[in-house]
C-alpha positions as CSV (number, residue, x, y, z in Angstrom):
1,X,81.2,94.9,32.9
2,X,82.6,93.0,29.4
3,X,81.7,89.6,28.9
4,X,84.0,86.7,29.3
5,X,83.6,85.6,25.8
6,X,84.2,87.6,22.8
7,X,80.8,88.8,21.4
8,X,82.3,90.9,18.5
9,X,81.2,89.7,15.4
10,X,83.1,89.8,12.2
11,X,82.1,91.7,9.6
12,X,82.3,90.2,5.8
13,X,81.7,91.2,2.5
14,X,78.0,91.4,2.1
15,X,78.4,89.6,-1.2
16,X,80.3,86.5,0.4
17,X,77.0,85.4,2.6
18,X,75.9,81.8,2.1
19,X,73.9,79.8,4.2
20,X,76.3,77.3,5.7
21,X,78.1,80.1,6.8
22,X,75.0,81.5,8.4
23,X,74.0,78.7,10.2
24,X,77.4,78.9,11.6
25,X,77.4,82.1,12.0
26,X,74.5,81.9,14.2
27,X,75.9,78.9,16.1
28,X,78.7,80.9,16.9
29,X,76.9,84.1,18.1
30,X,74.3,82.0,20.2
31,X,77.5,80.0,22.0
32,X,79.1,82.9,22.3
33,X,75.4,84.8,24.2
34,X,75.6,81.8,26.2
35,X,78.9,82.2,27.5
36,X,78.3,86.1,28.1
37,X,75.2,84.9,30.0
38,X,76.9,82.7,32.0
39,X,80.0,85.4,32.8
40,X,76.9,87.5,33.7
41,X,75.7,85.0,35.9
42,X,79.2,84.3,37.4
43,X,79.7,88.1,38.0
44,X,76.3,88.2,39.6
45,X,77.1,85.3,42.2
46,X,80.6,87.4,43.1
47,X,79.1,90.5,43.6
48,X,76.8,88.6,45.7
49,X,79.4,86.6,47.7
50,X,80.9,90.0,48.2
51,X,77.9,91.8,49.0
52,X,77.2,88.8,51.7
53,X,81.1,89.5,52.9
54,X,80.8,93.1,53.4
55,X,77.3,92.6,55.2
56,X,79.0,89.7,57.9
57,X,82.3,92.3,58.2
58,X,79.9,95.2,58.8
59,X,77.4,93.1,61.2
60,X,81.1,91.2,62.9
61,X,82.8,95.5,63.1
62,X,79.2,96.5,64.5
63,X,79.1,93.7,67.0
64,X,82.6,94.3,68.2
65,X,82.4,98.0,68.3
66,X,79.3,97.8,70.2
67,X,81.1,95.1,72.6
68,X,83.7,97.7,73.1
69,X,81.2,100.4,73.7
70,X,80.2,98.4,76.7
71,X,83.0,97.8,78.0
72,X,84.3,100.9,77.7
73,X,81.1,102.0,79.5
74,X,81.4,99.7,82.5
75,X,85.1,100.7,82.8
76,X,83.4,104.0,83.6
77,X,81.3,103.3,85.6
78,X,83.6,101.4,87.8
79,X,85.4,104.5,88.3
80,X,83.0,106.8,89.1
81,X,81.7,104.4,91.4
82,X,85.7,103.8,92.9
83,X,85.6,107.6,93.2
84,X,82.0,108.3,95.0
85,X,83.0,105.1,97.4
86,X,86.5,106.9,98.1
87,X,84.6,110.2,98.2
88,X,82.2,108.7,100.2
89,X,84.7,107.4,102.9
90,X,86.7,110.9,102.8
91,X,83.6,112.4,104.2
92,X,82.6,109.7,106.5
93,X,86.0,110.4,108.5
94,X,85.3,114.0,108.3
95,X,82.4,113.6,109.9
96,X,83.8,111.3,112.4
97,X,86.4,113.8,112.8
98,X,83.9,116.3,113.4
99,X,81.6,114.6,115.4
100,X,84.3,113.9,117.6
101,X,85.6,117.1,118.1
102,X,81.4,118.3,119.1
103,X,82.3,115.6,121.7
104,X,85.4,117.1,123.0
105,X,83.8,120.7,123.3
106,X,80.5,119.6,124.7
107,X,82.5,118.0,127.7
108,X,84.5,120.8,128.3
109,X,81.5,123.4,127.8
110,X,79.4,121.1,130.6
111,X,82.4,120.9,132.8
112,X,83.0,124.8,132.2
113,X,79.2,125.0,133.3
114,X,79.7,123.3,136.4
115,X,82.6,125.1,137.7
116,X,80.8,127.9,137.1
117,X,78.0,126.5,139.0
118,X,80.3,125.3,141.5
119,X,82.5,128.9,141.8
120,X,78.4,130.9,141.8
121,X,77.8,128.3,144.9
122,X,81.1,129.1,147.0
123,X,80.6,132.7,146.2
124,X,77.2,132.7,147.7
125,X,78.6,130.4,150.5
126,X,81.1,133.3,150.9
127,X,78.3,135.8,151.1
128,X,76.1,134.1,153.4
129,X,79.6,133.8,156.1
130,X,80.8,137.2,155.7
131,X,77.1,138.3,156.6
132,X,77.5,136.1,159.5
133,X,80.5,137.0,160.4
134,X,80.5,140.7,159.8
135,X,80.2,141.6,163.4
136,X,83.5,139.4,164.4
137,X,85.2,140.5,161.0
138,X,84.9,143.9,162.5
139,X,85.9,143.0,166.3
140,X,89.0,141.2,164.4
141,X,90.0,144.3,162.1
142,X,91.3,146.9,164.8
143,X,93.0,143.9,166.9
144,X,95.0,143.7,163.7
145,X,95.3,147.4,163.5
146,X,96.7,147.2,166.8
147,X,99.2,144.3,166.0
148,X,100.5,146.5,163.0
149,X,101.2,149.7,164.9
150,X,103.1,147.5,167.5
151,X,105.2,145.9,164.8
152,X,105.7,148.8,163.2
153,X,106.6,150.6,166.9
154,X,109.5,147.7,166.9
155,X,110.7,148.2,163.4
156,X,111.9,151.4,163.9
157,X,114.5,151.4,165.7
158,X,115.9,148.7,163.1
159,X,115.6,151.0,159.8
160,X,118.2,152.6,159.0
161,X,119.1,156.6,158.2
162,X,117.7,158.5,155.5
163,X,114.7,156.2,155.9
164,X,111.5,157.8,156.7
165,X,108.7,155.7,158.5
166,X,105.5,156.5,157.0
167,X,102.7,157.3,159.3
């Protein structure tokens, strides 16, 4: 970086050196270090002001980004948990559903087992009568024999031709 001040020094004839001139000379070339010093020092202070910018930008876009970050986070984490909960209540009602339906068939399986229960009981019911009964079930079957081959007797004469009375 170049100096505020102008630190170039003339150049003269070497034979055209006195001292009056010198001591200006030298006046001159000291004022002039001191304002190139102080340009310096100016510089220095900016680049630290800047320096001290950039650092509260970079600490303010770090802060805000990491701010963001979060947010951006929890905004995730909202919706997963949104989507377990509705995940969660789809298979509650599935399970109610199926639950309820393990209901439905357990009553009809028990009912189906006591009919079953019930039928087995009239059928050995049944089986225990007709045992009894045999001997009268017999007596009864050629009295019913007999009623057939009278009604049939009184048919025939009703029938008419080309009709053939089995027997």
């Amino acid at each position: 970086m170049a100096p505020a001040a102008n630190t170039v020094k003339t150049r003269k004839a070497p034979g055209s050196v006195n001292l009056a001139n010198s001591d200006s000379d030298s006046d001159g070339y000291q004022e002039r270090l001191m304002e190139a010093e102080a340009a310096r020092i100016r510089l220095r202070k900016a680049a630290d002001e800047r320096d001290k910018k950039r650092k509260a930008l970079a600490t303010a876009y770090r802060r805000s980004l990491s701010t963001i970050q979060d947010r951006i986070q929890k905004s995730i984490t909202k919706y997963q948990e949104l989507h377990s909960a509705m995940h969660m209540r789809r298979l509650k009602r599935l399970k109610e559903a199926v639950d309820t339906r393990d209901e439905k068939l357990e009553a009809i399986a028990t009912r189906l087992v006591n009919l079953q229960q019930i039928m087995l009981n009239h059928g050995v019911q049944l089986r225990a009568v007709y045992k009894g009964r045999r001997a009268d079930v017999a007596a009864l079957v050629p009295e019913a024999d007999a009623q057939k081959k009278i009604g049939v007797d009184s048919n025939k004469a009703v029938q008419p031709r080309g009709i053939q009375q089995r027997g």
